[in-house]
N, C-alpha and C positions, 0 to 999 in steps of 0.2 A: 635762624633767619631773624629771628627778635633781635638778637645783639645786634648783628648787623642793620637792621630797620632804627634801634635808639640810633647806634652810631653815624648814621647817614644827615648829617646838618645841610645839605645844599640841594640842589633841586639835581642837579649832576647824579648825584649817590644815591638819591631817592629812586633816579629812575634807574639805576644799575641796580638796585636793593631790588625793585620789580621787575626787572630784568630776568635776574637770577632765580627769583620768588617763582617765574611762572617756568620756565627752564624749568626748574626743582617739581614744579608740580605738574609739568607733563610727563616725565617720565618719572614718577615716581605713581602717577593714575592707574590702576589693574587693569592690564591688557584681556580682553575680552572676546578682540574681532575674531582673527584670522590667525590661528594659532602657526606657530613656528613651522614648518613640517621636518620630517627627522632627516637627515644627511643619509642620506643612502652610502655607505663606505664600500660595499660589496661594488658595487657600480662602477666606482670609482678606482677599487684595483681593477678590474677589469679592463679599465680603458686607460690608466696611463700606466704604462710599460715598468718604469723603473724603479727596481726594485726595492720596497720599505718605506717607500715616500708616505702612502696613504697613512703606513700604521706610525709614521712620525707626526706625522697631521693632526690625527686622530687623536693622538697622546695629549698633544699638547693644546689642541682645541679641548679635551676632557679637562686635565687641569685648568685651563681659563674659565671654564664652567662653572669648575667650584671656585674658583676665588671672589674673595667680599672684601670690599674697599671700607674705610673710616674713613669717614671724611670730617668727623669729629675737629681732629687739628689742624686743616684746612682751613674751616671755617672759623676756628678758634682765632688764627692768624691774618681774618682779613680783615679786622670791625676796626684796628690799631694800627698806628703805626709806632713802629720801634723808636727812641732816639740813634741810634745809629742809621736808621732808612730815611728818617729826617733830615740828619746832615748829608747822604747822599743826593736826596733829594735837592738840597741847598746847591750842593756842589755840581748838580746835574743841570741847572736852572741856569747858576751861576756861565757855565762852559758854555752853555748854547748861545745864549745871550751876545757873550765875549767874540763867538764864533759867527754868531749871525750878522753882528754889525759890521764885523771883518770881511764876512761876504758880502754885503750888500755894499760896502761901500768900494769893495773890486767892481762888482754890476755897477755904478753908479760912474765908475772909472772907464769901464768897457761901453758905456752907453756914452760921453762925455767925447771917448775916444772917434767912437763912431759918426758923431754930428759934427765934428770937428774939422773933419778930411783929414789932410796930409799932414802927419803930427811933425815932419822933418822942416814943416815953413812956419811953426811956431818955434818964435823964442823961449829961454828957458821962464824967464817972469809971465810968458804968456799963457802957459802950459802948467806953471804952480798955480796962475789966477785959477784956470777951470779947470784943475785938480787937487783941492783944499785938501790937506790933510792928507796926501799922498806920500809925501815924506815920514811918516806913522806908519804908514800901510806896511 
């Protein structure tokens, strides 16, 4: 959480950095309250019918028990960014932008269209006036 705390330059990342930072240290706090209570399995063949479900349940909630994550490289991965996730980055900005102005300028066309009325009693010069840039579109 340090690395990522130097790495954080904008007020953006500072507050993801705290974000994360308190996230991490509520469950990470010693649980105290109200203890787990145990799964009763016996109960539970008892009451659904088909056969072996429980003890595949069982099995495999045991396994998930014992497992323990790293999160070591996780967080190793987030303080940085790659140059390659940088030019995605670039190229990601780059498309939207391309793509947003192309939309807005259909809405701009479809709103033009709308205050207009009847687009078949405009001439063609009168229909390029208030639709610039239409022939681009």
């Amino acid at each position: 959480m340090k690395r990522l705390g130097a790495g954080a330059t904008n007020e953006a990342a500072r507050d993801s950095q705290n974000q994360l930072q308190s996230l991490l240290d509520y469950y990470n706090k010693p649980q105290t309250g109200a203890a787990r209570s145990e799964i009763n399995w016996d109960n539970h063949r008892a009451t659904i019918h088909t056969p072996g479900v429980v003890d595949k349940i069982k099995a495999k909630y045991d396994k998930f028990m014992k497992t323990e994550y790293s999160v070591d490289s996780a967080v190793s991965k987030t303080g940085s960014n790659t140059e390659k996730m940088q030019a995605l980055d670039v190229a990601m900005q780059y498309n939207f932008m391309l793509y947003f102005v192309h939309y807005t300028q259909h809405l701009n066309q479809l709103e033009t269209m709308r205050n207009i009325g009847d687009i078949n009693s405009l001439s063609m010069l009168e229909f390029y006036k208030l639709n610039p840039g239409m022939e681009t579109l």
